[in-house]
N, C-alpha and C positions, 0 to 999 in steps of 0.2 A: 496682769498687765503684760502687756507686747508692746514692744519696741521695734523701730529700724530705721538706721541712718542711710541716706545714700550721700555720695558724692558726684557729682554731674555734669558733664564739658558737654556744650553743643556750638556746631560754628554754622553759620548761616550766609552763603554767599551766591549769591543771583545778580548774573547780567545779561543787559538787553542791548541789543545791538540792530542801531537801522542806517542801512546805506543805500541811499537813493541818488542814481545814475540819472539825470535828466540828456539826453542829446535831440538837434537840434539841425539839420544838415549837417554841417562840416565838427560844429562847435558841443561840446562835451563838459559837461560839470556834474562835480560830486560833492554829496553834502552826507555826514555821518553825526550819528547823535547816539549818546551809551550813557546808560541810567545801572547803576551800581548798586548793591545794598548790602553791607558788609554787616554781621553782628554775633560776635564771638562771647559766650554765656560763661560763668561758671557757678556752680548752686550747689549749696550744702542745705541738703531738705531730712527733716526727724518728724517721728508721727509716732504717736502713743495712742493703744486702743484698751479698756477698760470694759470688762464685762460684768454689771451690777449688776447680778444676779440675772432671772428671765425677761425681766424690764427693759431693762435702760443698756444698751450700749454708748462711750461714750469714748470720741474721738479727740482729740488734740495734735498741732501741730507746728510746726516753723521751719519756717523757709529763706535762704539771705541769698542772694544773686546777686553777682557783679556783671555788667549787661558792659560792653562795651562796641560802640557808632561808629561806622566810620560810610558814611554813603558818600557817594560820589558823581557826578557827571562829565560829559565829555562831550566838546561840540568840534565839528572840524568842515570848513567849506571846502576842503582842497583834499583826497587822501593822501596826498603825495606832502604835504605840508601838515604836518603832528602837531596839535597844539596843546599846551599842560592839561593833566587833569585837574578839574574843579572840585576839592574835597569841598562836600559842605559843611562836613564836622570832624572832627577827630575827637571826640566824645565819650569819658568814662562815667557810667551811674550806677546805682545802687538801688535795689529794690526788696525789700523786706515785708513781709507777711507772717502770723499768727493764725490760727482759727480753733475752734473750739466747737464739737455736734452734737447731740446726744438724740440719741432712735431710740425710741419710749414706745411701749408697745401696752397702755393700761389694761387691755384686754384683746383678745386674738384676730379680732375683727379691726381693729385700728391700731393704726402705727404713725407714729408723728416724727420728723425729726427736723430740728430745730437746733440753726448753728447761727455763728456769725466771724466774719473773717476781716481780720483789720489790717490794711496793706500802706505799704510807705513807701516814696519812691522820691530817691535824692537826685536833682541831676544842677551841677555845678553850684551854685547856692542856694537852689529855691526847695522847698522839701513840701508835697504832699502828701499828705494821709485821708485814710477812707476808711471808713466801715462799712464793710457790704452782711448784710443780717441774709438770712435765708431763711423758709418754710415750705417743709411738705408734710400732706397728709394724706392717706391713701384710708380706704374703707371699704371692708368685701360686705358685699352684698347678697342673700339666699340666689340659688341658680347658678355660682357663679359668676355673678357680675361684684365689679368692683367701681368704685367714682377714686378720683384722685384731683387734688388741686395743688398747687405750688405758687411763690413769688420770691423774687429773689433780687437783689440790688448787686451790680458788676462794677467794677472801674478795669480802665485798660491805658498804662502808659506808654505802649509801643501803637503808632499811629502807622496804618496803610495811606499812601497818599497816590490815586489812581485817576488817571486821568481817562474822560470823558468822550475822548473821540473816537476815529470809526479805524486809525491806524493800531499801529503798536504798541502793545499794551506798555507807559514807561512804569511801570507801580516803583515805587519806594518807599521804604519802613524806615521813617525816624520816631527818637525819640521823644516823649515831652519836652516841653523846654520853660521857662520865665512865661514866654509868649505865649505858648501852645501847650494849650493845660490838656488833662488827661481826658478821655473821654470818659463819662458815665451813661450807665442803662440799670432800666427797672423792667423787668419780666414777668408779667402774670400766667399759669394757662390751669385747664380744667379740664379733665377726660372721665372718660367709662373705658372698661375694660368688660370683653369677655369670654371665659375658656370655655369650649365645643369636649363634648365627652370624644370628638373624631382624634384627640390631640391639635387644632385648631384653635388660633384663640385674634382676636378681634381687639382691637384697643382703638380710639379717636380719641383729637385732643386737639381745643381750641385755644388761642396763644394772641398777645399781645405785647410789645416790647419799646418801649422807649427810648432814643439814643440821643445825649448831651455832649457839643463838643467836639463832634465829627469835623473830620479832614478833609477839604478839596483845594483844589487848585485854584485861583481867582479867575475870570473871567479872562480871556485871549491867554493864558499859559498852561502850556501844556510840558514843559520842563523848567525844570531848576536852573538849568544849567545860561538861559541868556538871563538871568538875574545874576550869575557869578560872573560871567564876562563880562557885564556892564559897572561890577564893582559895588552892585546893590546887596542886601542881605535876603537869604535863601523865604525866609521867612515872612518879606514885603509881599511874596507871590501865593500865597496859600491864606484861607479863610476858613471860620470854622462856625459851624449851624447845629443844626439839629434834628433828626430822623425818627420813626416810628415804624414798623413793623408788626402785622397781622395775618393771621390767616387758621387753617385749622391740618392737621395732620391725620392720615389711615391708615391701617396698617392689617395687613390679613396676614398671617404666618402658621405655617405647619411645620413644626418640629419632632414631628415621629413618622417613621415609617420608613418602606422600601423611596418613598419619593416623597421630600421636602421640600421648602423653600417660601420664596413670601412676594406681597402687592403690597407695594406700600405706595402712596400720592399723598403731596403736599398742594394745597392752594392758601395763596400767599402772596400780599402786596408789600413793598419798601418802599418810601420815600423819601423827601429829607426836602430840608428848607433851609437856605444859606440869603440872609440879607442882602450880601454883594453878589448872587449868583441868579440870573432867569429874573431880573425885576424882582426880585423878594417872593415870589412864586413857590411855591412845591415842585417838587421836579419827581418824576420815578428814578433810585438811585440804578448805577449801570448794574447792577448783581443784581437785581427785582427780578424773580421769575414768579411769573403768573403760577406755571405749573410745573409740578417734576415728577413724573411716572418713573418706577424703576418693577420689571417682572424679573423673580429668579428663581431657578427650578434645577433641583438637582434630586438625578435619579443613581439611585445605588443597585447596578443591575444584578453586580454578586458581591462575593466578601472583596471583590481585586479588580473591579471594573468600576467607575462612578461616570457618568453623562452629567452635563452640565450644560447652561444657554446664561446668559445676561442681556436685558433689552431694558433698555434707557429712552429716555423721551426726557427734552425738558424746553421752555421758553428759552432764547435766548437771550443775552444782556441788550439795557437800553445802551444806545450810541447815540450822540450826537453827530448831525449829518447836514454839509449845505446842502440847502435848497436851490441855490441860484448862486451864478457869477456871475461880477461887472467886470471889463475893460475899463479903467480913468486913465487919460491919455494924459501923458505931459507936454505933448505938441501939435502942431497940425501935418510934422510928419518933417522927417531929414533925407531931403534927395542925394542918397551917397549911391545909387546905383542909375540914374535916371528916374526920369519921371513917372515911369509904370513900374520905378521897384523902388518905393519910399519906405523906409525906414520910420513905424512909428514906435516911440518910447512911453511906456507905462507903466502900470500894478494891475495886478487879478484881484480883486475883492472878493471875498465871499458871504452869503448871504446862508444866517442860520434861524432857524425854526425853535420849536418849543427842544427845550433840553433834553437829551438823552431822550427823545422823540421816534425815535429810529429803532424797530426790531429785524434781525435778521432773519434767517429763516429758522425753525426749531430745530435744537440739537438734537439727532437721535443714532443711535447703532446698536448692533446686535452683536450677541460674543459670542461664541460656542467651545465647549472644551472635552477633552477625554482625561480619564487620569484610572494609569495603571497601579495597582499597590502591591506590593510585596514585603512580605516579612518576614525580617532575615534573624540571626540568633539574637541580634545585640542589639539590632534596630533595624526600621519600616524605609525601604525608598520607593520615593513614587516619581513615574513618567508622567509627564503632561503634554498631551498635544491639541494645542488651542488654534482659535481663526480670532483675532478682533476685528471688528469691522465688517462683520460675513457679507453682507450688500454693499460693502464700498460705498456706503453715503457719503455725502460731499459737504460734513459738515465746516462753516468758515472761521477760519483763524482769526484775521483780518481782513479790510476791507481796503480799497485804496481806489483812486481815482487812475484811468488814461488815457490819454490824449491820442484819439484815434483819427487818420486823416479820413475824410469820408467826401473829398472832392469828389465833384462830377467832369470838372473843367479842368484841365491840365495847367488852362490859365490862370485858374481863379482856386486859390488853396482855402480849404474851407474843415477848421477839426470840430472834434466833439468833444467832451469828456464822459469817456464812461465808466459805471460802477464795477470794478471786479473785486474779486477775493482770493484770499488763498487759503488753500486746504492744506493740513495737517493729519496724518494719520488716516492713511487709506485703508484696505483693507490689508491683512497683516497675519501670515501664518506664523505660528512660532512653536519650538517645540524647549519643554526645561525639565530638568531632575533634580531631584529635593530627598534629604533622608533625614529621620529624626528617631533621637537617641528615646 
């Protein structure tokens, strides 16, 4: 028998920060919005492995975590005027888990292994448990081929909560709570596999996945934070449905030689269905990519030289996106400058289409790198000098609307609103050294 304890601190803190300048001829306002998400871990995890003779290995183990909340928001119409921040929680919980595996191997040609993992998660009075059971079974086949199948049951009590439109990403991870139960998913898939005498080897795998309980935002909220300054609870603003996932995976990989690397593509639909979201509709969720290409190639020219490239390709996320504005006037107009300069008062409406309807343009960029090695009495350093981004594609961060003038008439002011974005991450030379004992 083998043993081993760890002891484990992780602290988790991400913020988003949007400050939008709107000016106007003479007149100037600012509006700031900050989404927080604080979550400070500590886990005391032990795992026992059991080796019964050539048969059965067999795992055990337990795991106890005290997860500790604290997210946060922040709104402010004025920068020059700070107003409190809105903790949505200051939140201690508890999550504990068991599980138990055993990889049985009756004969050389198959190997099964079959567990099940029973998890608990306390957060203020209410206490959840789950048993998530697992199955895999793999079987070679003459020539080199092999089939393999799996299914498996998940629970997850830390919830992403990410909102839908074409701005700033606000995400926030809370935790379960009374209200907002954990999410659960079931995962089926099936593949072949097969190894090439080239050192080549070939695997696909077709995949299904069910998800219970999923997080979004209700319908017109896209933060937390005007449900805390109106005195309402965090949790009036968020709805929870249900999602499925499909698709099949490939994979080509070379693992021997002067020059290695691998193809791998995914095709893959996400959806999700929320009652109070899109008319009760299915919507595609915003992380749905149709496709995800990745090529890597690394060439090992001598024992102290290596070449290397990365090219990525993928769908981009769905967004939701108005289709159209309204003007609704509150007047027929206030003559405070004369009568050819009236003053009218109103709201902009905006007018939106099927949910998360919206693709942007595909993600894609190319990496290139060099890396020197050398080796020294005690230990190996290596230089790197890499490009990300070799063609500077312009892939988009965000999106955002602006108010462009596009008069003809000096007289007669006439705007638009157009689509822009913004890039992140141009192209990017970088050079680093690394040494290892």
């Amino acid at each position: 028998m083998q043993a081993t304890t760890a002891l484990l601190y992780t602290h988790y803190n991400s913020t988003v920060n949007l400050v939008r300048h709107v000016v106007r001829d003479t007149e100037r306002a600012s509006y700031r919005l900050q989404n927080k998400s604080y979550i400070e871990d500590f886990s005391l995890k032990t795992d026992f492995n059991w080796a019964l003779g050539e048969k059965h290995t067999i795992r055990t183990g337990l795991i106890l975590t005290a997860h500790h909340f604290r997210p946060s928001t922040y709104t402010s119409v004025d920068e020059a005027v700070q107003g409190p921040e809105s903790v949505l929680m200051n939140r201690d919980t508890w999550e504990a888990a068991a599980y138990a595996e055993d990889t049985y191997a009756p004969f050389p040609a198959l190997k099964i292994n079959a567990g099940i993992r029973y998890s608990g998660f306390r957060t203020g009075t209410k206490d959840y448990l789950q048993p998530e059971p697992r199955l895999a079974i793999a079987y070679s086949l003459p020539r080199n081929w092999a089939i393999k199948a799996s299914a498996a049951s998940m629970s997850q009590y830390v919830h992403l909560l990410a909102n839908s439109g074409f701005g700033l990403p606000t995400d926030l991870w809370i935790p379960s709570t009374q209200r907002t139960k954990p999410q659960l998913s079931k995962q089926a898939a099936f593949g072949v596999a097969k190894d090439f005498r080239s050192g080549v080897t070939f695997t696909a795998e077709g995949f299904y996945k069910t998800m219970d309980r999923m997080v979004s935002y209700k319908e017109g909220s896209t933060s937390l934070a005007y449900t805390i300054s109106g005195g309402g609870s965090w949790e009036d603003q968020i709805t929870q449905g249900r999602g499925w996932s499909y698709g099949a995976e490939f994979l080509l990989q070379k693992k021997t030689g002067r020059f290695t690397g691998w193809a791998g593509y995914t095709l893959s639909w996400t959806k999700q269905q929320f009652d109070k979201l899109n008319f009760g509709r299915w919507f595609y969720a915003r992380y749905d990519r149709r496709h995800d290409l990745s090529l890597v190639g690394i060439y090992h020219l001598n024992a102290n030289v290596t070449l290397s490239s990365t090219w990525v390709y993928g769908t981009s996320p769905a967004l939701t996106m108005p289709q159209g504005q309204y003007w609704i006037s509150n007047n027929s107009g206030l003559d405070l400058l004369g009568s050819d300069k009236a003053y009218y008062t109103g709201r902009v409406f905006e007018e939106y289409g099927r949910r998360n309807g919206f693709r942007a343009a595909p993600y894609q960029h190319l990496d290139v790198a060099v890396q020197f090695h050398k080796k020294k009495r005690r230990f190996e350093r290596t230089w790197e000098i890499s490009v990300y981004n070799l063609y500077n594609q312009q892939n988009p961060f965000i999106y955002y609307f602006d108010t462009v003038d596009v008069s003809t008439d000096p007289k007669v002011k006439k705007y638009e609103n157009r689509l822009k974005q913004v890039t992140l991450f141009p192209i990017m030379p970088s050079v680093s050294y690394g040494f290892k004992f």
